[in-house]
C-alpha positions in Angstrom: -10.5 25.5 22.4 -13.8 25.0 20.7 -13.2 20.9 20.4 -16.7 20.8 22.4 -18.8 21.9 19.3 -17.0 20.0 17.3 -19.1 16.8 19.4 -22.1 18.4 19.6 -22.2 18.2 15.6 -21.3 14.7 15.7 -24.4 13.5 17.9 -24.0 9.4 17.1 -20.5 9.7 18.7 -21.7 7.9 22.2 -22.7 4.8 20.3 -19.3 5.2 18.2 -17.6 4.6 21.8 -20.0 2.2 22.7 -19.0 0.2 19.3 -15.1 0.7 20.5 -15.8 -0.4 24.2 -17.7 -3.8 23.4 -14.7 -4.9 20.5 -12.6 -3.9 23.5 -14.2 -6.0 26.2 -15.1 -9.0 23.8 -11.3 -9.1 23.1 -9.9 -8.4 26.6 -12.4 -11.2 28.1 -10.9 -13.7 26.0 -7.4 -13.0 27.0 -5.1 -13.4 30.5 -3.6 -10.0 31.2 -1.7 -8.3 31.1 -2.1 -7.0 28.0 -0.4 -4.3 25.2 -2.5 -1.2 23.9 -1.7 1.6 21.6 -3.8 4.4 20.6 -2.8 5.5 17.3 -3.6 9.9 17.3 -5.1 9.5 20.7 -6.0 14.1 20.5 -7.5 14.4 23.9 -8.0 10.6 25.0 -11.3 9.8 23.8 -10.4 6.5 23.0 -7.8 6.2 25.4 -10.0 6.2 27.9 -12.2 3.0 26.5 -8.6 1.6 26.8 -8.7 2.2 30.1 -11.6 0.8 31.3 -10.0 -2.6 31.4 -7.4 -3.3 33.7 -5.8 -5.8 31.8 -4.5 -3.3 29.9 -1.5 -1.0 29.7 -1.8 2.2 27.3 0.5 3.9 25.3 -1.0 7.0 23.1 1.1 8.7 20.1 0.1 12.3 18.8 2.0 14.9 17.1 0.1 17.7 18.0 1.1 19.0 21.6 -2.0 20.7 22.7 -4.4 17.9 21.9 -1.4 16.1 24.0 -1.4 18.8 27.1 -5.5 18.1 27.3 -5.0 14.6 27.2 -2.2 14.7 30.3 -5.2 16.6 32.4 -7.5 14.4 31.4 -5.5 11.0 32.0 -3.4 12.5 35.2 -4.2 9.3 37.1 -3.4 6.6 35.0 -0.6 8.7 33.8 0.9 9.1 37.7 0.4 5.3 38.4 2.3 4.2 35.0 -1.3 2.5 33.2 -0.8 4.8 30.7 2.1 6.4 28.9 1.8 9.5 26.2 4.4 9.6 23.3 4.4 13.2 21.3 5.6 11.9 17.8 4.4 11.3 14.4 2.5 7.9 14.0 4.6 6.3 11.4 7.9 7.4 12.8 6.7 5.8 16.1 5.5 2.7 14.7 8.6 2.2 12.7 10.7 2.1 15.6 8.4 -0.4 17.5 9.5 -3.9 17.8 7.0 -6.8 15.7 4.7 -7.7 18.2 5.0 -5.4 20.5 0.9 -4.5 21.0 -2.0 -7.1 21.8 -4.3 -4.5 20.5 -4.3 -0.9 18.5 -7.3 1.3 18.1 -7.7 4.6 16.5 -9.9 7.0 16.1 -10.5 9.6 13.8 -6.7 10.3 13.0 -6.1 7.4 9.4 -8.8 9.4 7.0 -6.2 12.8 7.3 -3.1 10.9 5.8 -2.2 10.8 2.5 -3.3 7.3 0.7 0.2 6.6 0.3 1.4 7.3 4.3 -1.8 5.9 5.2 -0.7 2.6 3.4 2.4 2.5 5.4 0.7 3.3 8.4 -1.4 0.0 7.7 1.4 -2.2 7.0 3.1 -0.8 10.5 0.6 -2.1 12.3 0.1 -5.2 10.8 3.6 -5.6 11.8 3.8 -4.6 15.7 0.7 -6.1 16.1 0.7 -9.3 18.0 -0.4 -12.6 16.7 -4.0 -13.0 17.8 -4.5 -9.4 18.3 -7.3 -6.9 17.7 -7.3 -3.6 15.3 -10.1 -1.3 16.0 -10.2 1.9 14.2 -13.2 4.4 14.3 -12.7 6.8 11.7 -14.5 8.0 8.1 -14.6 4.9 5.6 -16.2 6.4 2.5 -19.0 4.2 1.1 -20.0 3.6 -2.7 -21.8 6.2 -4.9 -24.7 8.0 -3.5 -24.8 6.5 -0.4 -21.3 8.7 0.7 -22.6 11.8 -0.9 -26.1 11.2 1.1 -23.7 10.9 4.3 -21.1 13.9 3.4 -24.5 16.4 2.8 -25.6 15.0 6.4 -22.3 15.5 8.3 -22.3 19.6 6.4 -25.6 20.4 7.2 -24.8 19.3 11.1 -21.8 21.6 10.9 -24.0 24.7 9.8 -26.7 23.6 12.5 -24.5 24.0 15.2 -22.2 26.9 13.9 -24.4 29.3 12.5 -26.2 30.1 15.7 -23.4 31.0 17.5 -22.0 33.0 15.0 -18.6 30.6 14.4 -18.4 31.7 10.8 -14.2 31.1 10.6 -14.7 27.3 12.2 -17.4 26.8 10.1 -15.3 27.6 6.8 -12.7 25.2 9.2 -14.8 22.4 9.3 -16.2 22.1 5.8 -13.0 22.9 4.0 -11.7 20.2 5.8 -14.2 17.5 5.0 -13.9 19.0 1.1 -10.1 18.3 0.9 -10.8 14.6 2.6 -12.9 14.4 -0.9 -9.3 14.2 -2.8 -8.2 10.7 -4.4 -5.3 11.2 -2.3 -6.9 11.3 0.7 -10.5 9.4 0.6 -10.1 6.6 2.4 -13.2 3.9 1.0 -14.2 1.6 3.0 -14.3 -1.4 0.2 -10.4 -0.7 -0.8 -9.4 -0.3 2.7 -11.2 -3.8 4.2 -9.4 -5.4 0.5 -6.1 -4.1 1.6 -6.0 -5.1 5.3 -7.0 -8.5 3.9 -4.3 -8.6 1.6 -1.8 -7.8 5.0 -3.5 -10.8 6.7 -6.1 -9.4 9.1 -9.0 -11.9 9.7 -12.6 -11.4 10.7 -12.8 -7.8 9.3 -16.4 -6.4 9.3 -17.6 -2.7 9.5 -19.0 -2.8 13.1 -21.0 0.4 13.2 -21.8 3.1 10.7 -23.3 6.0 10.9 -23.3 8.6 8.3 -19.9 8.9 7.0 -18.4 7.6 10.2 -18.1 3.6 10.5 -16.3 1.5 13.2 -13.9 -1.4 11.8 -12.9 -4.2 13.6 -10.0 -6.8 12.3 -8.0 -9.8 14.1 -4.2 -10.7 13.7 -4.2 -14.4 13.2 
């Protein structure tokens, strides 16, 4: 109910989208339609609707959590009644292991990879490396951890926002939300850093992986199926 603050203390998001929609388009404009999309944890559609944008493309969105979904059904009602866009309640990894190889030109995320376990996450990674089409794009917005000081630097940045936008309106339970959250993300079994992760995706296959945006803690990675 309160998923509003939770932008309002993430202020860069805009230009996060911005990254998303221009890896979108660049791919999209080099391709005949139509094409394959999956959002991977799609919450209330913020990605889904960058998807969207392009009419090449047909959307499917997986999420386990049903109210996240329910907003997201509002939200996408038209592209939802004329069959653009279909919305899967499941768990990621059980969706993506019942997926054909191939099956998706392109799969984005956003935010949903940093809150799995390293070891789920990995088979997460190798899922999509495996229904992802050859040629096809990977685009996932999300909270790659950087080296040393510079993700401490980024964490104290992120905590402080929180408390800037809590405090005044007296949200003292979301605030103890929020920061516990980021805290257990802290865990070995759970940081996801962004030098291990770009290693690992190489070691799958991807191509052309760079970090297309960062800002703070959040970063924007782009990769290419061969």
């Amino acid at each position: 109910d309160e998923f509003h603050l939770w932008r309002l203390a993430r202020p860069f998001m805009d230009e996060v989208h911005e990254v998303i929609r221009g890896a979108v388009t660049a791919f999209t404009e080099r391709r005949d339609g139509p094409l394959r999309a999956l959002d991977i944890g799609m919450g209330d559609g913020s990605i889904t609707v960058l998807l969207l944008v392009d009419d090449k493309l047909a959307v499917t969105g997986v999420d386990n959590e049903p109210e996240m979904m329910e907003r997201a059904r509002k939200r996408l009602a038209e592209p939802l009644a004329g069959g653009r866009l279909e919305i899967v309640l499941d768990d990621a990894l059980h969706y993506l292991e019942a997926v054909p190889s191939g099956a998706f030109d392109l799969i984005a995320s956003g935010y949903a990879l940093h809150n799995m376990a390293v070891d789920h996450r990995a088979r997460v990674e190798d899922e999509i490396w495996r229904v992802l089409a050859p040629s096809g794009l990977f685009v996932n917005a999300d909270k790659y951890a950087q080296a040393g000081e510079a993700h401490h630097r980024a964490l104290r940045y992120q905590v402080n926002l929180f408390f800037d936008v809590l405090l005044p309106r007296e949200k003292y339970g979301l605030l103890r939300q929020w920061v516990l959250h980021y805290v257990e993300d802290e865990a070995p079994d759970r940081l996801m850093p962004e030098a291990e992760t770009v290693a690992r995706l190489s070691e799958l296959g991807f191509a052309d992986l760079e970090i297309a945006d960062r800002r703070y803690m959040d970063a924007v990675l782009v990769a290419h199926k061969p």
